[in-house]
C-alpha positions as CSV (number, residue, x, y, z in Angstrom):
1,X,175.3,198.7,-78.1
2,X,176.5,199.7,-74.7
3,X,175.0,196.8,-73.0
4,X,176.0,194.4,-76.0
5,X,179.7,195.3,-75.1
6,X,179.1,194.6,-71.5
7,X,177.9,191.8,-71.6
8,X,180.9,190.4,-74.1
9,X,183.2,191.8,-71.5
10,X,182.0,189.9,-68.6
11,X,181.8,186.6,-70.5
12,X,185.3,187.4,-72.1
13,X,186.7,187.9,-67.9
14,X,184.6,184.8,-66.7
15,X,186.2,183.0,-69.8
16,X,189.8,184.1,-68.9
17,X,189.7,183.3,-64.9
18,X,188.2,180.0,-65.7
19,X,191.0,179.4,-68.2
20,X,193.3,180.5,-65.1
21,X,191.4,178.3,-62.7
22,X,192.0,175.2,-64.9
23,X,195.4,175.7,-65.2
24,X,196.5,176.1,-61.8
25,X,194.0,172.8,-61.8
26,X,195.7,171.1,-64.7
27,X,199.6,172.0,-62.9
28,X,198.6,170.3,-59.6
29,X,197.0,166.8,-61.5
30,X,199.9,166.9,-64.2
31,X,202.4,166.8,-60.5
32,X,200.2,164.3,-59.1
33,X,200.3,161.9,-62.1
34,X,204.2,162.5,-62.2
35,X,204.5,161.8,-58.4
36,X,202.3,158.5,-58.8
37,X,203.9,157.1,-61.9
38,X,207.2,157.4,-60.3
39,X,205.8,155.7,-57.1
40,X,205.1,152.8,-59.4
41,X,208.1,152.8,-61.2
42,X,209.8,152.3,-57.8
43,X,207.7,149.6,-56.8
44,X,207.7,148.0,-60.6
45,X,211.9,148.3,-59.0
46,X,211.0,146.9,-55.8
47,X,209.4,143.9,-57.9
48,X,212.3,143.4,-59.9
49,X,214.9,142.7,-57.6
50,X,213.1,140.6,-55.0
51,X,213.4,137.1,-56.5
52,X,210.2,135.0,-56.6
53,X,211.2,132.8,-53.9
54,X,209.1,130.9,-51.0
55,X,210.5,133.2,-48.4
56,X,209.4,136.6,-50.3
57,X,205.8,135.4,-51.7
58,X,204.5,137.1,-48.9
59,X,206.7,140.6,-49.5
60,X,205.5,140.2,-53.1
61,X,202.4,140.0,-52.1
62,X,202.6,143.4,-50.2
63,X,204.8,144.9,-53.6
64,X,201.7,144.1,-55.4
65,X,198.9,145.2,-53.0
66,X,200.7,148.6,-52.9
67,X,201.2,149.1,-56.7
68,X,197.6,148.0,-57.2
69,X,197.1,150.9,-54.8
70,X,199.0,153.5,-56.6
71,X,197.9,152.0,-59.9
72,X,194.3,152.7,-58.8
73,X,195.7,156.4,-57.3
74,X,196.6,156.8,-61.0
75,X,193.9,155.5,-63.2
76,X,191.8,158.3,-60.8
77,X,194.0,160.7,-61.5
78,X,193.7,160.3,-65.3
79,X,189.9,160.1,-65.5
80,X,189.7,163.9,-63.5
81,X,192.3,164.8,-66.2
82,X,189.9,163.5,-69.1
83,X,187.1,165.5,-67.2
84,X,189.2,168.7,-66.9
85,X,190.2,168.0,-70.7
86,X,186.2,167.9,-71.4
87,X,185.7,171.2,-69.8
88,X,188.5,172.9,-71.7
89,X,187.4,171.5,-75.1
90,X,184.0,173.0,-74.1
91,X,185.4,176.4,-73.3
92,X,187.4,176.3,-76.3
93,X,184.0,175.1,-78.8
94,X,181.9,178.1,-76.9
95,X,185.0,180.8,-77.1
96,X,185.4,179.6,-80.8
97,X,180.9,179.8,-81.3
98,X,181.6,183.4,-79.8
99,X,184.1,184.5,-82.4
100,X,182.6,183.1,-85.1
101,X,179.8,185.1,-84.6
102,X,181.7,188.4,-84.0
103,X,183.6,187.0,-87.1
104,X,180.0,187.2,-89.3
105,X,179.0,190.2,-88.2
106,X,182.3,192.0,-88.9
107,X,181.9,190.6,-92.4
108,X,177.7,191.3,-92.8
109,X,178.9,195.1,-91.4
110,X,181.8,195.3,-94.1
111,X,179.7,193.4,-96.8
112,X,177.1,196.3,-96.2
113,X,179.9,199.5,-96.3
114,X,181.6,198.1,-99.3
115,X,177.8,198.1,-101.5
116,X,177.1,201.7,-99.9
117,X,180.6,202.7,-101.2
118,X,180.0,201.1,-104.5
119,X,176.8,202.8,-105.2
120,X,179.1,206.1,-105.5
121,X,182.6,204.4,-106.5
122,X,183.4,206.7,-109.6
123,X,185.0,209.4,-108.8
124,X,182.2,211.7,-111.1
125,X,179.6,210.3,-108.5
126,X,182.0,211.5,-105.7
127,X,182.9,214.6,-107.2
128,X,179.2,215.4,-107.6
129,X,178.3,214.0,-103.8
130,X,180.9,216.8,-102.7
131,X,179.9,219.7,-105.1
132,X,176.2,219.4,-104.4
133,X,176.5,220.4,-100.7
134,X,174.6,223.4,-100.1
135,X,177.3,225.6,-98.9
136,X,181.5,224.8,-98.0
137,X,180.9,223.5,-94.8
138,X,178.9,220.6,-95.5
139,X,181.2,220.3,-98.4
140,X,184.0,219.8,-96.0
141,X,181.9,217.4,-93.9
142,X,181.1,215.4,-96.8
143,X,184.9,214.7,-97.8
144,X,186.1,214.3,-93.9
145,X,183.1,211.7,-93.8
146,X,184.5,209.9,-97.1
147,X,187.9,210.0,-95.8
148,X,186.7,208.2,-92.2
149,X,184.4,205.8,-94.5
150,X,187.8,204.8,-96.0
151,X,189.0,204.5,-92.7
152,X,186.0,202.4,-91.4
153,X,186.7,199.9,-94.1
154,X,190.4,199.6,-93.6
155,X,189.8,199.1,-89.6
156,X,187.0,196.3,-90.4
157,X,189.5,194.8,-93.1
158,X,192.0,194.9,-90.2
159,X,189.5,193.5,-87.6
160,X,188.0,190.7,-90.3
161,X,191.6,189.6,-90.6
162,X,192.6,189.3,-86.9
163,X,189.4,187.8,-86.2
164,X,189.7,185.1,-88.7
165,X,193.7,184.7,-87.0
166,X,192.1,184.1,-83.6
167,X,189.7,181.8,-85.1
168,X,192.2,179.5,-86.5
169,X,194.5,179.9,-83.3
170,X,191.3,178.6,-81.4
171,X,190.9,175.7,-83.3
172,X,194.7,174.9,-83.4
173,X,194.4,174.5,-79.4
174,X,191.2,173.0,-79.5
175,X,192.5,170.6,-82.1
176,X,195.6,170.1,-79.5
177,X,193.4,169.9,-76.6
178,X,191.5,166.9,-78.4
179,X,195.1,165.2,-79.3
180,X,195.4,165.0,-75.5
181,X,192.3,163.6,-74.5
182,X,193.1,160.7,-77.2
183,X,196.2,160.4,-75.8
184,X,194.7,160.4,-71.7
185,X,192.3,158.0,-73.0
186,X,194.7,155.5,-74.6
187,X,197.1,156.0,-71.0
188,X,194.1,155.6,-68.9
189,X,193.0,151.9,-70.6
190,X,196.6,150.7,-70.6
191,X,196.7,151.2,-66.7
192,X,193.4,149.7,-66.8
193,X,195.0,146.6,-68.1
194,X,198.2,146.7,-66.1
195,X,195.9,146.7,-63.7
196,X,193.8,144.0,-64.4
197,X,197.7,142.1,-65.0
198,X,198.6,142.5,-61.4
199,X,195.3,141.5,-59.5
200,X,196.0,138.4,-61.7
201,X,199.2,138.5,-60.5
202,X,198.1,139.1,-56.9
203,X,195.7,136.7,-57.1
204,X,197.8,133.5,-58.4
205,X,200.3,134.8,-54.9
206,X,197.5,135.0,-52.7
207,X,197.0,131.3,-54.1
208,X,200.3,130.6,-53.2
209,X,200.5,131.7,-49.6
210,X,197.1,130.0,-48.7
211,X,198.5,126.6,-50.0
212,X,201.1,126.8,-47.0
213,X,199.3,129.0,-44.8
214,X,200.8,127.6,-41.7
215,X,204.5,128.1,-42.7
216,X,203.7,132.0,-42.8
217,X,201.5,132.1,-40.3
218,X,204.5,130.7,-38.3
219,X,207.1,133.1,-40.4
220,X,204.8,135.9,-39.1
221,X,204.7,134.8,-35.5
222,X,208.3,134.5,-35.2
223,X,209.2,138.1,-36.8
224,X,206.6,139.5,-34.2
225,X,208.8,137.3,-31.3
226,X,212.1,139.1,-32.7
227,X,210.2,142.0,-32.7
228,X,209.0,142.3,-29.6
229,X,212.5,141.4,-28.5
230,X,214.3,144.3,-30.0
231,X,211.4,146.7,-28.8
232,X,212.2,145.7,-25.1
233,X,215.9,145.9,-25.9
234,X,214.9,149.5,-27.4
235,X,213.1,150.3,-23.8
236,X,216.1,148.8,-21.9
237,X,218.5,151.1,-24.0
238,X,216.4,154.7,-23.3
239,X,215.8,153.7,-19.6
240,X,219.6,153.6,-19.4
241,X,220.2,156.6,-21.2
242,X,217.6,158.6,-19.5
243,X,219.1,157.1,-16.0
244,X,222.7,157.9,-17.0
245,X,222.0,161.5,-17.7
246,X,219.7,162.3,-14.8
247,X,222.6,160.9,-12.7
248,X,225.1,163.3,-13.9
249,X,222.5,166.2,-13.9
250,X,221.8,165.0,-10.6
251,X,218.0,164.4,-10.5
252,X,217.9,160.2,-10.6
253,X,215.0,158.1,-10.3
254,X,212.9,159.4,-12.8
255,X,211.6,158.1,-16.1
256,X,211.9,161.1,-18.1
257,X,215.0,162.8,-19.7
258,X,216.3,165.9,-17.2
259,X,216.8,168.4,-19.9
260,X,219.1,171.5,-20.0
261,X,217.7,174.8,-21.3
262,X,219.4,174.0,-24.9
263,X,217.3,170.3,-24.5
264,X,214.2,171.9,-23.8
265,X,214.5,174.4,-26.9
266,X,215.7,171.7,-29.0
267,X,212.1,169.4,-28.0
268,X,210.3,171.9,-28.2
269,X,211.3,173.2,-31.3
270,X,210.9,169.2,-32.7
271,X,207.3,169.1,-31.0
272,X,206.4,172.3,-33.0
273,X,207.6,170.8,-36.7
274,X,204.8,168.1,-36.2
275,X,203.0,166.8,-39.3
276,X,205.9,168.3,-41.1
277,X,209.0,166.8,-40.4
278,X,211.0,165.4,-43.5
279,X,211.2,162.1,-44.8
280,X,214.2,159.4,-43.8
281,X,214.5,158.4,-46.9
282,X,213.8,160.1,-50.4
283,X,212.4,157.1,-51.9
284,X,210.1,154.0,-51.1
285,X,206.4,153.4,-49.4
286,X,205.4,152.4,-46.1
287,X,204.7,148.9,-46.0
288,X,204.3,148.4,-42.5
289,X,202.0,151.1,-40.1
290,X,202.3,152.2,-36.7
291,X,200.5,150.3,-34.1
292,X,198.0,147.1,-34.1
293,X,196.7,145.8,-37.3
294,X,194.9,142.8,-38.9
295,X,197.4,140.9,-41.8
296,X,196.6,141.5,-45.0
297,X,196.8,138.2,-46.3
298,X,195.9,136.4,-43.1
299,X,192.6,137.9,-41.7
300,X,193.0,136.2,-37.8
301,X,196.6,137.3,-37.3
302,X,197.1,140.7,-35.8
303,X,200.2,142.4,-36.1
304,X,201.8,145.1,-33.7
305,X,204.6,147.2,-34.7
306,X,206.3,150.2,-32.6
307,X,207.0,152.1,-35.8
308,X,206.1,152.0,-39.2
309,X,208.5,149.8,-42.3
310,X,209.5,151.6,-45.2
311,X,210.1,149.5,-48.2
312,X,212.9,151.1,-50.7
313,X,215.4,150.5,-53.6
314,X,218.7,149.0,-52.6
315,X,220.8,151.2,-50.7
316,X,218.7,153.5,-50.1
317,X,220.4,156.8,-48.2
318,X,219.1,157.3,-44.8
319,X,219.3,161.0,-43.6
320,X,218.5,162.3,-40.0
321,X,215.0,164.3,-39.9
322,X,216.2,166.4,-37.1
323,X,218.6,168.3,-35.1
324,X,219.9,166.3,-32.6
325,X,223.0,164.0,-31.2
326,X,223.6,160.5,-31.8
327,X,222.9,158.8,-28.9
328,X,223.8,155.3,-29.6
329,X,224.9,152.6,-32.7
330,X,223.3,149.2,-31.8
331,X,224.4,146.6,-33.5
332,X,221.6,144.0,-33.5
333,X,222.1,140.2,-34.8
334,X,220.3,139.4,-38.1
335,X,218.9,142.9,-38.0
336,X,221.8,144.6,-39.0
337,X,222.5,148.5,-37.2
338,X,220.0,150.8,-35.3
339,X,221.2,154.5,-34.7
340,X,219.5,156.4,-32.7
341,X,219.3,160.0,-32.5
342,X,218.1,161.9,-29.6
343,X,216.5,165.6,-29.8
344,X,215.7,166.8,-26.4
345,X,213.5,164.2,-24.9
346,X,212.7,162.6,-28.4
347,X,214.5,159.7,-29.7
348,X,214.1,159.0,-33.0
349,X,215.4,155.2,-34.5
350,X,216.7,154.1,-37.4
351,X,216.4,150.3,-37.9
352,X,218.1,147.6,-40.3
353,X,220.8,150.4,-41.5
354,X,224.4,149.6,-43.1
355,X,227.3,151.5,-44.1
356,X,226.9,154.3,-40.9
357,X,228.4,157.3,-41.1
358,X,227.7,158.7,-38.2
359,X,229.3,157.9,-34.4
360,X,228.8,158.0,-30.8
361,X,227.9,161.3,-29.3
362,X,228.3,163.2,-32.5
363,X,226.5,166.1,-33.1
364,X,224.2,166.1,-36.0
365,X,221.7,168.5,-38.5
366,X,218.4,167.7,-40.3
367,X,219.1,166.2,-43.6
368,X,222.7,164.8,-42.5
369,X,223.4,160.9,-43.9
370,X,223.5,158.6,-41.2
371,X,223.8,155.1,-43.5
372,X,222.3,153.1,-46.1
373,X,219.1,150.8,-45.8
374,X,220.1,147.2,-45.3
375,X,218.9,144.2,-47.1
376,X,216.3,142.0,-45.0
377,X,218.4,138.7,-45.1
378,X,214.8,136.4,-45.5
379,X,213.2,138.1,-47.8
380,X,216.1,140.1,-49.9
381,X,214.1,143.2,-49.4
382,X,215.4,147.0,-48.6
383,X,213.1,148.4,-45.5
384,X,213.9,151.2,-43.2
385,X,212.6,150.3,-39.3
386,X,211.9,154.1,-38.3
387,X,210.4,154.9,-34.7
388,X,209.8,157.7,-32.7
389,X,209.9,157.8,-28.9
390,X,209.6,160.7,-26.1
391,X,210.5,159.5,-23.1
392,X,209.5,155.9,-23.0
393,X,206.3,156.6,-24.8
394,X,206.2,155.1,-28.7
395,X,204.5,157.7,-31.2
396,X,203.4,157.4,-34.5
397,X,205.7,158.7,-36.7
398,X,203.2,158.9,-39.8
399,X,201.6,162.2,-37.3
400,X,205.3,163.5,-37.1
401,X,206.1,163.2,-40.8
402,X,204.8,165.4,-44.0
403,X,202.0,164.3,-45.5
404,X,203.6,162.4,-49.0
């Protein structure tokens, strides 16, 4: 019996921390899902408000390829939930086998008392039972052993009854459980078919831009010209910044900020948040990486950008990641406002901004608004031009930001 009871134990304990174990589980897939879905609701947004027009095929285009992206993100998602859904059901079917067996036995061991206290159920038979004892002693030990019989049966009446409660709560959650996998199942084949929708849909606009190829190709090419335009204007700026403040410090000539001792605490304490600085803006996807890459659409046209293009709904608030001081507003023709904000020897830029609240020289704290995201005048998309620099040197800020 000993051993019997040990070996319900452990599988009761294994059964309860891999209940716990799921949960957490279940907590961090049910976030995930959330996080995704409202990804794609933003894009779904994005989509929305950027008019089907020969100038924005080609940021349609991207919309799409993203959403497929997070669309996929999701359809993954749901297919570990059915999994983890599988494995609870399973628990639940063993952990309900397991009490319906401890349910039958209870029953067999009360079946069995209740005939044994029936063969003497008159109370002449239990009258005689107690007066035929041999002497007073095992007269008393024959009624305290009635009176705990009685008691035996009353506990197992008790225990019949609250195993037969757990039963049915069992198969209430298990009957829940199932209810939810339906419902995963009938999510997880509508995303299926959105999805199948908007690689139609990416499709019939990948149709579209390779029917005038060379306009885009030539749209491309001429962004990447006014690029590299504002990214030597961007050098031109720091160089002068870096020269004007190692003149008044004293120490000209060279090509890297001259900090103070507050400077140097400030970069170094913006080195050390690496990997987990906070976002510029609280809602939108990066649509454009750091550094060179091959066009999506257009396989022999590389593309080189100095920071990375977040796409995001209209006026979008744009908050400073950092500690720092504004170091300059540049107004820039037909790419609305830069501000940049210096920390130390970093720099980090805000590109294609409106409605600044933030000046000159002013002082400001991580999370402060500095504007609203401006509207791409081509394209009638929202997108954020965010770069990093220290020094003169361009970083990727993807390696500076949280992971999303």
């Amino acid at each position: 019996m000993k051993i019997s009871l040990r070996i319900w134990g452990f599988l009761w304990i294994l059964l309860f921390w891999t209940h716990a174990g799921a949960q957490n589980n279940k907590a961090a897939l049910e976030q995930k899902r959330r996080e995704i879905t409202r990804q794609i609701h933003q894009i779904n947004r994005l989509l929305r408000d950027t008019r089907a027009t020969e100038k924005n095929t080609l940021a349609r285009y991207r919309l799409l390829e993203q959403k497929i992206a997070y669309q996929q993100k999701l359809i993954d998602n749901l297919r570990r939930e059915l999994r983890q859904i599988d494995n609870r059901i399973r628990l639940k079917e063993d952990s309900l086998s397991m009490l319906n067996d401890e349910y039958r036995q209870l029953r067999e061991a009360y079946a069995r008392a209740v005939r044994n206290i029936y063969k003497m159920s008159s109370k002449e038979k239990i009258l005689f039972y107690v007066l035929s004892a041999d002497n007073f002693q095992q007269a008393y030990r024959r009624i305290r052993y009635l009176r705990e019989y009685a008691d035996f049966l009353k506990r197992q009446a008790r225990d019949i009854e609250q195993k037969k409660a757990e039963i049915e709560a069992v198969k209430q959650r298990l009957t829940a459980q199932k209810h939810r996998k339906q419902n995963t199942l009938t999510r997880l084949n509508d995303e299926k078919r959105q999805l199948e929708r908007d690689r139609r849909a990416q499709q019939q606009t990948l149709a579209q831009l390779r029917k005038k190829k060379s306009y885009y190709i030539a749209q491309i090419r001429k962004k990447q010209r006014e690029a590299r335009r504002i990214d030597r204007e961007i050098r031109k700026i720091i160089e002068r910044e870096i020269a004007r403040r190692n003149k008044a410090s004293g120490k000209k000539g060279r090509k890297e900020f001259s900090l103070t001792p507050e400077g140097r605490a400030l970069a170094r304490s913006f080195a050390a948040n690496k990997g987990r600085l906070p976002w510029p803006v609280k809602h939108g996807y990066v649509s454009r990486k750091f550094g060179v890459q091959w066009h999506p659409v257009f396989k022999n046209v590389k593309i080189t950008s100095s920071g990375i293009h977040i796409t995001t709904p209209p006026e979008e608030k744009v908050y400073s990641i950092f500690d720092g001081e504004v170091m300059m507003i540049q107004v820039i023709p037909g790419a609305n406002t830069s501000v940049y904000v210096r920390h130390g020897n970093y720099i980090t830029i805000y590109g294609n901004l409106e409605n600044i609240k933030v000046r000159n020289g002013q002082k400001v704290k991580k999370g402060q608004l500095l504007g609203t995201v401006g509207k791409d005048p081509s394209t009638g998309t929202y997108i954020l031009k965010f770069k990093i620099f220290k020094n003169l040197q361009k970083l990727n800020p993807l390696q500076w930001l949280a992971r999303k």
